[in-house]
C-alpha positions in Angstrom: -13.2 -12.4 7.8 -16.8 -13.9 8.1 -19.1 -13.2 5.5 -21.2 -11.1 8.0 -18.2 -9.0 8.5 -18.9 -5.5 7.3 -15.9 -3.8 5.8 -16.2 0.1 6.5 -13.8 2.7 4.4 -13.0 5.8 5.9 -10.4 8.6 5.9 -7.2 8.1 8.8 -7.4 9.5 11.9 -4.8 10.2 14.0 -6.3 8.0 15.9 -5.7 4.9 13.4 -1.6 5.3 13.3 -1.2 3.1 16.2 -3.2 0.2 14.1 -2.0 1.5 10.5 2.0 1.6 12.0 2.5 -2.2 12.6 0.5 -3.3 9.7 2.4 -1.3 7.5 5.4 -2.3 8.7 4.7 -6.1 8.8 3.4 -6.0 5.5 6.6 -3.9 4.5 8.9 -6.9 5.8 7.0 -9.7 4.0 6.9 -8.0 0.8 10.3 -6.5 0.5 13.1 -8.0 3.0 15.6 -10.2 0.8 14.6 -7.9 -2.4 15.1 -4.7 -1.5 18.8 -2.8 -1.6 19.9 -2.9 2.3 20.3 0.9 2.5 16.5 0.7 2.3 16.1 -2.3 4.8 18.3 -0.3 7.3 16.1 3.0 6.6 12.8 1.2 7.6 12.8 0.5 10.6 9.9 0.0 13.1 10.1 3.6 14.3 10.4 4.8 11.1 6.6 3.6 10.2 4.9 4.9 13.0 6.3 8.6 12.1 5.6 8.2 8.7 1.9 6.5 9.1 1.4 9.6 11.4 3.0 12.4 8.5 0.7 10.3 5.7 -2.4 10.8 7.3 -4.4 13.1 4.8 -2.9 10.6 2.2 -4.8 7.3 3.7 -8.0 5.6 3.7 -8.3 2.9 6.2 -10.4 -0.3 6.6 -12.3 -1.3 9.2 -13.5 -4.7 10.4 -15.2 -5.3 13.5 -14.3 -1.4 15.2 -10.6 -2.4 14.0 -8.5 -1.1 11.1 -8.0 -4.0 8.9 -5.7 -2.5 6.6 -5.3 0.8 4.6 -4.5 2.5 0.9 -2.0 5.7 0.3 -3.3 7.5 -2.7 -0.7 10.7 -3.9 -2.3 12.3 -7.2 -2.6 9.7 -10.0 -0.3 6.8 -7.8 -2.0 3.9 -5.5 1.1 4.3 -3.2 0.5 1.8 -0.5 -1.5 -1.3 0.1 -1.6 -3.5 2.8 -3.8 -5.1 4.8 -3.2 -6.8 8.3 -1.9 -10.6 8.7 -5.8 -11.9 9.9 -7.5 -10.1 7.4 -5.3 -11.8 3.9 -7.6 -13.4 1.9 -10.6 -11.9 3.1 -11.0 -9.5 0.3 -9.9 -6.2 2.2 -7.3 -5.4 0.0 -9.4 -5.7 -3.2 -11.5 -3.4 -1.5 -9.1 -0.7 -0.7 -7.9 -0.9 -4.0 -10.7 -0.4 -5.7 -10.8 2.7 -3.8 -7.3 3.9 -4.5 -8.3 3.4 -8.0 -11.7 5.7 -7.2 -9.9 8.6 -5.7 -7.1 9.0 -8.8 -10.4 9.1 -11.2 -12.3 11.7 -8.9 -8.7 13.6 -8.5 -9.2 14.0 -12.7 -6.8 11.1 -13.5 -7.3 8.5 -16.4 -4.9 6.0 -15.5 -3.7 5.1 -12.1 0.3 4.0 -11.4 1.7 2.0 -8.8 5.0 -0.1 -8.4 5.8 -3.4 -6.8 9.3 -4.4 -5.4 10.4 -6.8 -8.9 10.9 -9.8 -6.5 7.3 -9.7 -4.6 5.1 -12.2 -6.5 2.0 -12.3 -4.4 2.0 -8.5 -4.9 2.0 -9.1 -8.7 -0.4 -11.5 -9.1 -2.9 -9.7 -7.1 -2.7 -6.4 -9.3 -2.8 -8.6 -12.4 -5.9 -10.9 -11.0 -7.4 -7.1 -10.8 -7.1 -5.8 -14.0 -3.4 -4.0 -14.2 -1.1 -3.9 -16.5 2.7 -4.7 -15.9 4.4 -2.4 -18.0 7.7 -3.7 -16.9 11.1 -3.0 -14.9 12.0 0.1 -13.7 14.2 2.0 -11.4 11.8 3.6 -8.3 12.8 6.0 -5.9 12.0 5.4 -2.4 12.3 8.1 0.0 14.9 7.5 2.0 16.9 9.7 5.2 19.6 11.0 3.1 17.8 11.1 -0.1 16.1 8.6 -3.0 17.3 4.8 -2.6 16.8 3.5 -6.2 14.5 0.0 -5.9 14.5 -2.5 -9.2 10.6 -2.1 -9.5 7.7 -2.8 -11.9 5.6 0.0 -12.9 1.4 -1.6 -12.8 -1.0 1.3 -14.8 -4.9 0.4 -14.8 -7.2 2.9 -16.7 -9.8 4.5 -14.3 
């Protein structure tokens, strides 16, 4: 992203799940595969992110670059549940961006402190939600939906006052 590049935040669309499906689920497969149970690998598959980007509408923010979604945030009461940000935007400070507003919408929802977890294995993820201020407060066992119930992931639980 070029300095010039104006970064625009704005509710989904139904529009925006044909951008937000692959981005999620390319992200997905570079933070997880190899350290993730395989029950779970099986469960997401590419389908399965375009019908759930579609059913998690009302929950996501996207951002936009350019006219084109950049990447997006899944906020669910007091948890930053989801954020990713497309392969040529990395680095470019989108994510930092949609953070910060995950973090925004728990305080405005009445929340002091924000939760999200991170896949125990996914170092980049980690060190960019320490670099921005949360707090590891170790290993723990998170549920991710899965088709025939809650797959049990080794995760870290991150908490940042907001």
């Amino acid at each position: 992203m070029a300095p010039r590049d104006e970064v625009t935040l704005r509710p989904a669309t139904a529009d925006d799940v044909e951008s937000i499906a692959p981005i999620w689920h390319r992200g997905w497969q570079d933070g997880h595969l190899g350290s993730v149970p395989d029950e779970l690998t099986a469960a997401r598959t590419e389908h399965s992110f375009w019908s759930r980007a579609e059913q998690r509408l009302s929950d996501t923010t996207v951002a936009e670059v350019a006219g084109e979604v950049a990447g997006f945030v899944m906020v669910v009461q007091d948890e930053v549940e989801q954020v990713y940000v497309g392969e040529d935007h990395r680095g470019s400070g989108v994510a930092g961006l949609l953070l910060a507003d995950g973090e925004r919408q728990v305080h405005e929802q009445g929340h002091d402190t924000a939760w999200l977890a991170v896949v125990a294995r996914n170092e980049r993820a980690r060190c960019f939600y320490t670099k921005r201020g949360w707090v590891d407060q170790g290993l723990f066992d998170h549920k991710a939906p899965g088709p025939e119930g809650p797959i049990t992931v080794p995760s870290h639980r991150y908490v940042k006052a907001v």
